[in-house]
MDAnalysis code that builds the backbone (N, CA, C; Angstrom):
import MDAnalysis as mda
import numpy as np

u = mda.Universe.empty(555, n_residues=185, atom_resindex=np.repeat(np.arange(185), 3), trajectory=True)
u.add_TopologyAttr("name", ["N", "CA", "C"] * 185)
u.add_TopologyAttr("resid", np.arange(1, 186))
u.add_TopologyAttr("resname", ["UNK", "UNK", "UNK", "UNK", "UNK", "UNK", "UNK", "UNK", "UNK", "UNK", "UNK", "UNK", "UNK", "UNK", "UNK", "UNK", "UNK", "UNK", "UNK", "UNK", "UNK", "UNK", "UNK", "UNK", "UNK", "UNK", "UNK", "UNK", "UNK", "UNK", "UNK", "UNK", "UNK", "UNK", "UNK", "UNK", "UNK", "UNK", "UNK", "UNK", "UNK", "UNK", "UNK", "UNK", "UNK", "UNK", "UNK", "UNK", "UNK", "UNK", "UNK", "UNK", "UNK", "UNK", "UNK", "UNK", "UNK", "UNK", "UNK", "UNK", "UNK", "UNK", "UNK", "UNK", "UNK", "UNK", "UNK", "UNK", "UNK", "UNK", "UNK", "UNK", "UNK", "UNK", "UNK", "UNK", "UNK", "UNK", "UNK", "UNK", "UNK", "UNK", "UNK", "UNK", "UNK", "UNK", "UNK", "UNK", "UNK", "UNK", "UNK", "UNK", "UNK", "UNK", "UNK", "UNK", "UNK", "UNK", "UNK", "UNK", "UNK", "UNK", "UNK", "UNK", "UNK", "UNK", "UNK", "UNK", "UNK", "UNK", "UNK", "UNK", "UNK", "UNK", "UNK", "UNK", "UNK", "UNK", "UNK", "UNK", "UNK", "UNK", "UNK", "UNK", "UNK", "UNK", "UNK", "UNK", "UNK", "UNK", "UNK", "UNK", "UNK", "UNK", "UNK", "UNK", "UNK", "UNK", "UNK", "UNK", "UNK", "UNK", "UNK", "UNK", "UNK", "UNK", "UNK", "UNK", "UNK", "UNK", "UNK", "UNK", "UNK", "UNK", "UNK", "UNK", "UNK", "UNK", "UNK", "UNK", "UNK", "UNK", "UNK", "UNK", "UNK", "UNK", "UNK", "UNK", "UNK", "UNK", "UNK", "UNK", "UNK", "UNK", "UNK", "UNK", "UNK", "UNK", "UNK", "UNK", "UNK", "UNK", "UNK", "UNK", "UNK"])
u.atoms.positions = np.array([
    [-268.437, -5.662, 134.599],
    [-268.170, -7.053, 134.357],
    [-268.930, -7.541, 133.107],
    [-270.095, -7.353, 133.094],
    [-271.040, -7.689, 131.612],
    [-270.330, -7.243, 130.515],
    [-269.799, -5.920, 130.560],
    [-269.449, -4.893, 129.226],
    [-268.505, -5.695, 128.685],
    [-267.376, -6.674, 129.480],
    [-266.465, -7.137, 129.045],
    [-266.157, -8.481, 129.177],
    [-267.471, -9.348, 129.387],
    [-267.623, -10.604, 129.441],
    [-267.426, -11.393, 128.528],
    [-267.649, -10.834, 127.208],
    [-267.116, -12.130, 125.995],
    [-265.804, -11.739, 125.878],
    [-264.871, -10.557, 126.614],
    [-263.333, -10.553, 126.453],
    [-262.935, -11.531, 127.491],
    [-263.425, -11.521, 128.211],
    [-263.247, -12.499, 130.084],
    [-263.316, -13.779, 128.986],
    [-264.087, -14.209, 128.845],
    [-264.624, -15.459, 128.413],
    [-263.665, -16.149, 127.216],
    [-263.418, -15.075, 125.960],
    [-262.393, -15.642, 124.501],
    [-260.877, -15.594, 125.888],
    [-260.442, -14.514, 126.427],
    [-259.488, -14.775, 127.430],
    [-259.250, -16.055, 127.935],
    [-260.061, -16.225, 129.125],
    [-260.294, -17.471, 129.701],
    [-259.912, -19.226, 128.695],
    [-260.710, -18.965, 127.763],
    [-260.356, -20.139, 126.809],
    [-259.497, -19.847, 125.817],
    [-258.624, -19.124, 125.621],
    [-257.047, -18.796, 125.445],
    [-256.545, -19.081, 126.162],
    [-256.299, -19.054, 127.623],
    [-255.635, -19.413, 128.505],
    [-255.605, -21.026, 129.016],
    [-256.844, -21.333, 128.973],
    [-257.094, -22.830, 129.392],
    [-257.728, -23.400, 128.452],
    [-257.499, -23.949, 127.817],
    [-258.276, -24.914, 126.876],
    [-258.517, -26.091, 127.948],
    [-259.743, -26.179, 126.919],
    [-260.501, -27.518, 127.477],
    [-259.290, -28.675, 126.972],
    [-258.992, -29.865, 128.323],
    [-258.574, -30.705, 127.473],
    [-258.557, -32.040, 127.279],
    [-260.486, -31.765, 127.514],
    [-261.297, -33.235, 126.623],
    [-262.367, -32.060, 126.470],
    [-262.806, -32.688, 124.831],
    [-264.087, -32.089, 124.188],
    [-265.118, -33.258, 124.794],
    [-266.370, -32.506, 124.328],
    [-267.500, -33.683, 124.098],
    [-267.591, -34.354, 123.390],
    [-266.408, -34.054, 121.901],
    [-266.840, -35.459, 120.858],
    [-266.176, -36.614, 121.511],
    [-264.715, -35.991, 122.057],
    [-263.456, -36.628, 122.484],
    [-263.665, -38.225, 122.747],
    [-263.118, -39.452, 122.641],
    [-263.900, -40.754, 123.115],
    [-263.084, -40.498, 124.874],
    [-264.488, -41.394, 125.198],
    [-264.296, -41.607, 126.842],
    [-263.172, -42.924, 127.045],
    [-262.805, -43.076, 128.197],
    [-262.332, -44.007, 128.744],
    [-263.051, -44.799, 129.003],
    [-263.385, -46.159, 129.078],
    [-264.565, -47.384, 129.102],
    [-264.058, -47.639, 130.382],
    [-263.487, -47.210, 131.552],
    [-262.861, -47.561, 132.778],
    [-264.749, -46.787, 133.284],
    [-264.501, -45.589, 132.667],
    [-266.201, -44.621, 133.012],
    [-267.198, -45.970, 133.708],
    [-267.093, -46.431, 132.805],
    [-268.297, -47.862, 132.521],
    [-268.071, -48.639, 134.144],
    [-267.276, -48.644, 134.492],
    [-266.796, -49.560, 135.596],
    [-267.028, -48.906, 137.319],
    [-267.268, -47.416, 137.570],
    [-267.732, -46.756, 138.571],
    [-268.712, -47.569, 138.710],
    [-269.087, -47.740, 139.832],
    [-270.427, -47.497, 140.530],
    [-271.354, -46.121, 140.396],
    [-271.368, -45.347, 140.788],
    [-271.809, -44.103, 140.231],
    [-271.602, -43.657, 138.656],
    [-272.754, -43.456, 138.209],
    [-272.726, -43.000, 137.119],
    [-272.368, -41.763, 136.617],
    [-271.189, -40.973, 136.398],
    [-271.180, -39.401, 135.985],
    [-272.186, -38.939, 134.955],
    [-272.392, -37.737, 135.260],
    [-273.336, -37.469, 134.147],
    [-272.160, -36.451, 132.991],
    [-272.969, -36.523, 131.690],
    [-272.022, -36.050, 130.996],
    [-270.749, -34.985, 131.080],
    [-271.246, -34.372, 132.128],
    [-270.026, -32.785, 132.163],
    [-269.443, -33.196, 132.894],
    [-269.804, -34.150, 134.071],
    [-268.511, -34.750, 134.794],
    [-267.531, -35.401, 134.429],
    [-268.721, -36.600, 133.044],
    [-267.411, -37.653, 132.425],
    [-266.710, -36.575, 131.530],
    [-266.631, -35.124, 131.076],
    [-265.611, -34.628, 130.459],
    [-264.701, -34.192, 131.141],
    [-265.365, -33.925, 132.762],
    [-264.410, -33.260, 133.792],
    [-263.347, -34.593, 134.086],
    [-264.001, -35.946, 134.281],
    [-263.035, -36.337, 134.708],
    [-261.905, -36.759, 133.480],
    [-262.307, -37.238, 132.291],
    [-261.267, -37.138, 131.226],
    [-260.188, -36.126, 131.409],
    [-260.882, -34.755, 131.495],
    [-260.034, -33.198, 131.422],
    [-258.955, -33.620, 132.420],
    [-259.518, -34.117, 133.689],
    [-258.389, -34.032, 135.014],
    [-257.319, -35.230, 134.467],
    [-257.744, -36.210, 134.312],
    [-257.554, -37.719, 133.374],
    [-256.161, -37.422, 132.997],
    [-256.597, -36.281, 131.900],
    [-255.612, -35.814, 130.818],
    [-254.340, -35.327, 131.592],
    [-254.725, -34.451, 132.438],
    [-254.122, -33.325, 133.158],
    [-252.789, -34.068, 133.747],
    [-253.151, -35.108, 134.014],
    [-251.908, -35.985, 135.148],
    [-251.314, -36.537, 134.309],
    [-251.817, -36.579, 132.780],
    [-250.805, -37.991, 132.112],
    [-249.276, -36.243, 131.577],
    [-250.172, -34.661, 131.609],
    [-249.102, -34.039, 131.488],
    [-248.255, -33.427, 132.792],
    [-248.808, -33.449, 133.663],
    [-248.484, -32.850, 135.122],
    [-248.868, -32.995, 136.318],
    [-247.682, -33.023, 137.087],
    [-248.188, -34.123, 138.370],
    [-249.335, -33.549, 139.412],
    [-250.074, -32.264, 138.810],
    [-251.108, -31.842, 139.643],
    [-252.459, -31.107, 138.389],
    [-253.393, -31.403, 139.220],
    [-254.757, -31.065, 138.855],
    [-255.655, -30.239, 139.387],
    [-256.569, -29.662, 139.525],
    [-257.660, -29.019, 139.806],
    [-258.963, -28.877, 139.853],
    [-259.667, -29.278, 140.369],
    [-261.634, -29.118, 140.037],
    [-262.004, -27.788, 141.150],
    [-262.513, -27.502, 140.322],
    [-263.444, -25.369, 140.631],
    [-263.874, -25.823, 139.844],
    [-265.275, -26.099, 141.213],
    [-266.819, -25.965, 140.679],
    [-267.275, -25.358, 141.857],
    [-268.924, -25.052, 141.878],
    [-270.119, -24.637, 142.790],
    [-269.796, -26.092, 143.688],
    [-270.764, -25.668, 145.286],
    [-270.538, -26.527, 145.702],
    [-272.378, -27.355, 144.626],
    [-272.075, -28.646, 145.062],
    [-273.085, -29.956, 144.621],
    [-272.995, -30.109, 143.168],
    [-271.713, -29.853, 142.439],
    [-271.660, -30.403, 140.998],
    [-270.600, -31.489, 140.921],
    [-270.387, -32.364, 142.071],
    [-269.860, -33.294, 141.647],
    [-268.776, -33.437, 141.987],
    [-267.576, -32.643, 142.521],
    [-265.886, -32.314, 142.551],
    [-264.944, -33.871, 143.139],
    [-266.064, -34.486, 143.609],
    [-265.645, -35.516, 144.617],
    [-265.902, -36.543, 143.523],
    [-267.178, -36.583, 142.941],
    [-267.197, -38.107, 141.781],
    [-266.233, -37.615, 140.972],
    [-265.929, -36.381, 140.458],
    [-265.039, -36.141, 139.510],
    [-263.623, -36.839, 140.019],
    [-263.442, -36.106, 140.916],
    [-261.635, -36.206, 141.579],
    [-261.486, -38.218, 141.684],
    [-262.753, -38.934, 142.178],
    [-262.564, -40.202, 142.013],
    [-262.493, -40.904, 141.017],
    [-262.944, -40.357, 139.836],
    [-263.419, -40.860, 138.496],
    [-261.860, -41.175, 137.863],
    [-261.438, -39.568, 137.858],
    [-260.198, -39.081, 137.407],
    [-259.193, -40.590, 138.243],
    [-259.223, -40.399, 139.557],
    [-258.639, -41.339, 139.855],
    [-258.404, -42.810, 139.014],
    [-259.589, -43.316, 138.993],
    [-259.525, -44.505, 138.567],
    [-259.301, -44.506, 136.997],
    [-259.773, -43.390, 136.179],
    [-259.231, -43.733, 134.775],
    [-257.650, -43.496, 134.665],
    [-257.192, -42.514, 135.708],
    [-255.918, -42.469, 135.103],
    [-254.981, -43.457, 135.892],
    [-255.655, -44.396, 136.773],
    [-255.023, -45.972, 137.372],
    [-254.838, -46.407, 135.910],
    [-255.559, -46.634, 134.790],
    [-255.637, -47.475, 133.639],
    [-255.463, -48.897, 134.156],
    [-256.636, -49.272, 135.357],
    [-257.005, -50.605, 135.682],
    [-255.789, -51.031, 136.877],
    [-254.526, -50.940, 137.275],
    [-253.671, -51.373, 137.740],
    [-253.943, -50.406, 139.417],
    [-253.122, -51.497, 140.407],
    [-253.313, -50.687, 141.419],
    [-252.633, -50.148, 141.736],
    [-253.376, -48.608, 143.023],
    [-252.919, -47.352, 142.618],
    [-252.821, -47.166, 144.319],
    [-252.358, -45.781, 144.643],
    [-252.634, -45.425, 145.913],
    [-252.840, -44.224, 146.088],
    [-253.848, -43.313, 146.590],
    [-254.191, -42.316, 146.523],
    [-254.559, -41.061, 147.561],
    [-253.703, -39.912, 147.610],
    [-253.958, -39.346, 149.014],
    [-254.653, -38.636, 148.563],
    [-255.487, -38.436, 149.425],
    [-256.773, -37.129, 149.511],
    [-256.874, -36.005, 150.791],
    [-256.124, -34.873, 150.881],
    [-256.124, -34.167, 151.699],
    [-257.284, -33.071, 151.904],
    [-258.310, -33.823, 153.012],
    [-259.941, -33.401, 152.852],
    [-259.949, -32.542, 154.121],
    [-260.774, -31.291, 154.512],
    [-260.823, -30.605, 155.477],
    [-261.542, -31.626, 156.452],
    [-261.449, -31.671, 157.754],
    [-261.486, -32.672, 158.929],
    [-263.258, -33.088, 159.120],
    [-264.413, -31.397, 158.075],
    [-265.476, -32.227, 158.644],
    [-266.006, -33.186, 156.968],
    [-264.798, -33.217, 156.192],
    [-265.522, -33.767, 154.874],
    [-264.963, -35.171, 154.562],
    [-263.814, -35.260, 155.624],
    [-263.110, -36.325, 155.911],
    [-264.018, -38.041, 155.806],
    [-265.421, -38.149, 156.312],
    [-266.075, -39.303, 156.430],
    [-267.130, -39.162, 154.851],
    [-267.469, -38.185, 154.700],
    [-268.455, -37.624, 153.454],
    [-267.090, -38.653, 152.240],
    [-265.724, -38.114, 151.780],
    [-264.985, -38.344, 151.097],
    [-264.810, -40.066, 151.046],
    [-264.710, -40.824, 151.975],
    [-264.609, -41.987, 152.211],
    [-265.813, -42.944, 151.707],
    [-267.037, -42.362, 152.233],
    [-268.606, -42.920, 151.969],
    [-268.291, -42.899, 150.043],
    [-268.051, -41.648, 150.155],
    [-268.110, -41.490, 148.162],
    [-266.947, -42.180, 147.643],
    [-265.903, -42.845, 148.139],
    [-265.173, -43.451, 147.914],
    [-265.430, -45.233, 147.425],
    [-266.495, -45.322, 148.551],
    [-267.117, -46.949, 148.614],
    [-267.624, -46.860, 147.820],
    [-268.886, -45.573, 147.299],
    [-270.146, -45.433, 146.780],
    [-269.482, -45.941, 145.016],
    [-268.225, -44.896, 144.802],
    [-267.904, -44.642, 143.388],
    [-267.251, -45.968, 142.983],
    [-265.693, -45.997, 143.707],
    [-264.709, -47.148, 143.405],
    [-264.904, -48.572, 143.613],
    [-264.789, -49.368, 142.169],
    [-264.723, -50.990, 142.293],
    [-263.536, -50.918, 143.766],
    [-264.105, -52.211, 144.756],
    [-262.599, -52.769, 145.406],
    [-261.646, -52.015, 146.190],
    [-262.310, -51.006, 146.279],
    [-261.498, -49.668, 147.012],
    [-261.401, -50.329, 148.629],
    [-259.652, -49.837, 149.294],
    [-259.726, -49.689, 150.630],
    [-259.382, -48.229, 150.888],
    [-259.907, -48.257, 151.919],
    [-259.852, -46.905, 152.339],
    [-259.504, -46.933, 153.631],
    [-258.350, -46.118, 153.926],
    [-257.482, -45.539, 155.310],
    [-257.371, -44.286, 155.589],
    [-258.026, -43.898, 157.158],
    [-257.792, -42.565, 157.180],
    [-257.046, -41.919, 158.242],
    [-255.725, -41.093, 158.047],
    [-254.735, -40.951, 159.043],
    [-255.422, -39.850, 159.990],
    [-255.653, -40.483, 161.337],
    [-256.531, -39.808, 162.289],
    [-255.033, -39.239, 163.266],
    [-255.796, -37.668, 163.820],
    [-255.358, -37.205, 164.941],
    [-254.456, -37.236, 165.451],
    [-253.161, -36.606, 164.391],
    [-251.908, -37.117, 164.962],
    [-251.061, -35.643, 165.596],
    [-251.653, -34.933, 165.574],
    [-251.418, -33.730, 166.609],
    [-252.140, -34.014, 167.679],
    [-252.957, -34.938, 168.549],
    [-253.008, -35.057, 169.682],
    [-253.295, -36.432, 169.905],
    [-252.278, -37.101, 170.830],
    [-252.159, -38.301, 171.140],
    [-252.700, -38.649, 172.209],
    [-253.289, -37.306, 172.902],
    [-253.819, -37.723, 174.523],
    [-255.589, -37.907, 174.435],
    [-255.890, -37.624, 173.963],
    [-257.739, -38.258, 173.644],
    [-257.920, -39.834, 173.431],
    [-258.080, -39.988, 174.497],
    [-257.667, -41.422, 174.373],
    [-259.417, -42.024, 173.762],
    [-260.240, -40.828, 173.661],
    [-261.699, -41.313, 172.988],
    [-261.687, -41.490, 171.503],
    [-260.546, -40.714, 170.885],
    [-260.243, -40.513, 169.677],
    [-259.550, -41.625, 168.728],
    [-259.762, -41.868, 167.737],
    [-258.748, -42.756, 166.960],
    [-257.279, -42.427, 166.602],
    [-256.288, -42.706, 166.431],
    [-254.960, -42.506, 165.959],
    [-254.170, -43.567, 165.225],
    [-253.708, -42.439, 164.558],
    [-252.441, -43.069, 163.614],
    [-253.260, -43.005, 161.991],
    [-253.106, -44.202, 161.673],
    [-253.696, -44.891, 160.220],
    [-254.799, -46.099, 160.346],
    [-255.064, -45.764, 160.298],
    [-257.152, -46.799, 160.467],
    [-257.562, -46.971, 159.272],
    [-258.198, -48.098, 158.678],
    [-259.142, -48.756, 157.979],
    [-259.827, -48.952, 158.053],
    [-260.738, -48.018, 157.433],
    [-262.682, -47.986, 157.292],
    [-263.329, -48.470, 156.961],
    [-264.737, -48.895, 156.793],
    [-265.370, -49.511, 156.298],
    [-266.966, -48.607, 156.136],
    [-267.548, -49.506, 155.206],
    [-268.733, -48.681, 155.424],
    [-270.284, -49.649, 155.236],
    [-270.370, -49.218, 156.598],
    [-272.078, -50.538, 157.030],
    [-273.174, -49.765, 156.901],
    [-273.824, -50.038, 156.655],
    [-275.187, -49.569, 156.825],
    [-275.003, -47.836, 156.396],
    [-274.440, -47.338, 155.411],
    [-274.328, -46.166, 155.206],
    [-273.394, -45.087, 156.090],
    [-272.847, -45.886, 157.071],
    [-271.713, -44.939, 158.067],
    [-270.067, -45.449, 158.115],
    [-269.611, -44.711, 158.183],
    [-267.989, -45.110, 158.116],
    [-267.575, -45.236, 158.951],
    [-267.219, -46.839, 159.509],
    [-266.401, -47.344, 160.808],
    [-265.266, -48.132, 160.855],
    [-264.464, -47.403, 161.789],
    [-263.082, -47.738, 161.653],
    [-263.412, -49.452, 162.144],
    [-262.503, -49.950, 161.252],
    [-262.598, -51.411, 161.311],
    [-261.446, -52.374, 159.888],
    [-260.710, -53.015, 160.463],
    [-259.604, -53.345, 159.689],
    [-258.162, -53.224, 160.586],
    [-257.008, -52.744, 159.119],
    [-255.940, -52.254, 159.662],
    [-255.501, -51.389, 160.545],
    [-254.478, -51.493, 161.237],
    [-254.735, -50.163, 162.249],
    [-253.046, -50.166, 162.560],
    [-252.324, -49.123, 162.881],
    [-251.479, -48.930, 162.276],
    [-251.179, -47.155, 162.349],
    [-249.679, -47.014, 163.000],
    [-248.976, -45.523, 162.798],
    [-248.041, -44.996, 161.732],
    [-248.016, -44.250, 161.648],
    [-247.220, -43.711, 160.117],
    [-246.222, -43.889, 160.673],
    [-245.139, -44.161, 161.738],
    [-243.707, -44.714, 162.246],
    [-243.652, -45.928, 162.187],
    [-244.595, -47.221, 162.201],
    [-244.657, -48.527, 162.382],
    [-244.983, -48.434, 160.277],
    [-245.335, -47.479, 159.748],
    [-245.179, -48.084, 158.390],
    [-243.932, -47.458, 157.641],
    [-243.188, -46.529, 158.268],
    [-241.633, -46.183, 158.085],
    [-240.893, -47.152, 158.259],
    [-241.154, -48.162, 159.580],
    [-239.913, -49.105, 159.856],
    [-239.917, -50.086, 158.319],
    [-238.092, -50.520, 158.423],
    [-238.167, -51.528, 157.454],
    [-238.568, -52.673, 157.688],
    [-238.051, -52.914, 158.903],
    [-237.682, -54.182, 159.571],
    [-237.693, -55.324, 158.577],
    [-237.962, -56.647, 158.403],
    [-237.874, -57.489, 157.644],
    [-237.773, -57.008, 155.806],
    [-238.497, -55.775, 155.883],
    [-238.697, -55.588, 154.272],
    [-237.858, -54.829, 153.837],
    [-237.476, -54.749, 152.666],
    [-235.938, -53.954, 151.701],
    [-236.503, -52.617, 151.750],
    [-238.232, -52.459, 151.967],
    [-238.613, -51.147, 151.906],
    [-240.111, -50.629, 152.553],
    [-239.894, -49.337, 152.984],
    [-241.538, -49.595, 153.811],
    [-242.594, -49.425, 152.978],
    [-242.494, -49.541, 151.457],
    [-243.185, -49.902, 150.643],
    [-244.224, -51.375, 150.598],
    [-242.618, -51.942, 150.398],
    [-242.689, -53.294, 150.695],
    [-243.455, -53.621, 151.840],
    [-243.136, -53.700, 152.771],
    [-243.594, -53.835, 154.242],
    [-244.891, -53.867, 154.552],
    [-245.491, -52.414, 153.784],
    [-247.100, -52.047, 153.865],
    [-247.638, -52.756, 152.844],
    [-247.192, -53.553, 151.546],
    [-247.937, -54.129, 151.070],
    [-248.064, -55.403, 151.512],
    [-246.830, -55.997, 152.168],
    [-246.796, -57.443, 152.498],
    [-247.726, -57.382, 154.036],
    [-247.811, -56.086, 154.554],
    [-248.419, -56.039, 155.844],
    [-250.265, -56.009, 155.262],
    [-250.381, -55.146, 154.242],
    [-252.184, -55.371, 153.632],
    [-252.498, -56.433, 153.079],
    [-251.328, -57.294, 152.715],
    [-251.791, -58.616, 152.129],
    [-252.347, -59.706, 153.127],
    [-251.710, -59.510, 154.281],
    [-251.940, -60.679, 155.453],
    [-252.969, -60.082, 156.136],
    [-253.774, -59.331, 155.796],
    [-255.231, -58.720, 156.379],
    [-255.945, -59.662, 155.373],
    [-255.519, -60.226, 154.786],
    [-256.666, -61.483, 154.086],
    [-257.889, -60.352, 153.137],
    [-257.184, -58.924, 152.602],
    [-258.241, -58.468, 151.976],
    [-257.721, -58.489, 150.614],
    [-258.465, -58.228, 149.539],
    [-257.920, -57.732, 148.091],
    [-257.405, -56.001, 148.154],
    [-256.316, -56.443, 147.148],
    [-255.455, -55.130, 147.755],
    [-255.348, -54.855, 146.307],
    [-256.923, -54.550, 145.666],
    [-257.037, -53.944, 144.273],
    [-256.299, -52.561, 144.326],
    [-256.982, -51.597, 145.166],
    [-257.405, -50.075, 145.300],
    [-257.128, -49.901, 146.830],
    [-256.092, -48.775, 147.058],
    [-255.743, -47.744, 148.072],
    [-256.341, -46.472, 148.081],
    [-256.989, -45.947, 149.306],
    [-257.158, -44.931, 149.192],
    [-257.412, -44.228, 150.521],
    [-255.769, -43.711, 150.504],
    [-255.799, -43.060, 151.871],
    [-256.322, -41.664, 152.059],
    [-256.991, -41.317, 152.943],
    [-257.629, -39.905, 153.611],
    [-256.803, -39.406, 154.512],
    [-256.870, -37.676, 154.829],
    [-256.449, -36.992, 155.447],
    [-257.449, -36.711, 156.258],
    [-257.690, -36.614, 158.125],
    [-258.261, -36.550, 158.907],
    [-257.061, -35.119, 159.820],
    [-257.707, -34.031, 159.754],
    [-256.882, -33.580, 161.175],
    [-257.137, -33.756, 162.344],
])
């Protein structure tokens, strides 16, 4: 592996170019996190930034504790370009509350919903459907909207269940800057 590491390496960046440098200018949205990225993140999240304005999917591979989560949120919000957005995050079931906390921590105005336990309906100790979190004192508690992914299919009154779910988050009397739904199994 050593003998042929600067071929791995000129390879590698033939194949993938970086695509934000460090001179590159940032997005001033950066400025507006709560959390501050530190420099290799604010290029990571530009890079991902970039990535979506060419293709509808992205990637972060890193170690674990360099960040993948401020990145993936960062990315989020610069490539909102300020307007509101809605965002699924399909998180393994024990990173599910970790993802949400860093959600409050990072994003201006963020709500956050997380679709609980819908392969078993009989735990009646358990939450279900679509829930709205909050976060007190450093812990994430369901509290808000509440709500099944069939009750936000129906049209009923609205032309669309688009419609429906926004006219249904508006009468929760909250600001409906920022969506950001979670995956719970």
């Amino acid at each position: 592996m050593r003998a042929n590491a600067s071929l791995l390496r000129a390879r590698i960046l033939q194949e993938y170019p970086a695509l934000h440098q460090f001179r590159d200018p940032v997005s001033p949205r950066i400025e507006n996190l709560l959390r501050k990225p530190f420099p290799a993140q604010t290029i990571a999240i530009m890079g991902l930034a970039k990535r979506w304005r060419e293709a509808r999917t992205g990637l972060v591979v890193a170690e674990c504790g360099t960040g993948k989560t401020l990145i993936s949120l960062g990315a989020i919000h610069v490539h909102s370009a300020g307007k509101p957005f809605t965002s699924l995050a399909m998180v393994p079931p024990h990173l599910v509350e970790k993802w949400a906390r860093e959600a409050f921590l990072t994003l201006p105005r963020v709500r956050v919903f997380l679709i609980d336990d819908l392969r078993n309906g009989l735990d009646e100790n358990k939450s279900h459907g679509v829930n709205e979190v909050r976060l007190r004192h450093g812990r994430i508690v369901r509290d808000g909207l509440r709500t099944t992914l069939s009750e936000l299919r129906l049209r009923k009154e609205s032309s669309s269940s688009r419609k429906r779910w926004l006219s249904h988050s508006a009468n929760q009397g909250r600001d409906t800057g920022c969506n950001f739904p979670s995956q719970a199994g």
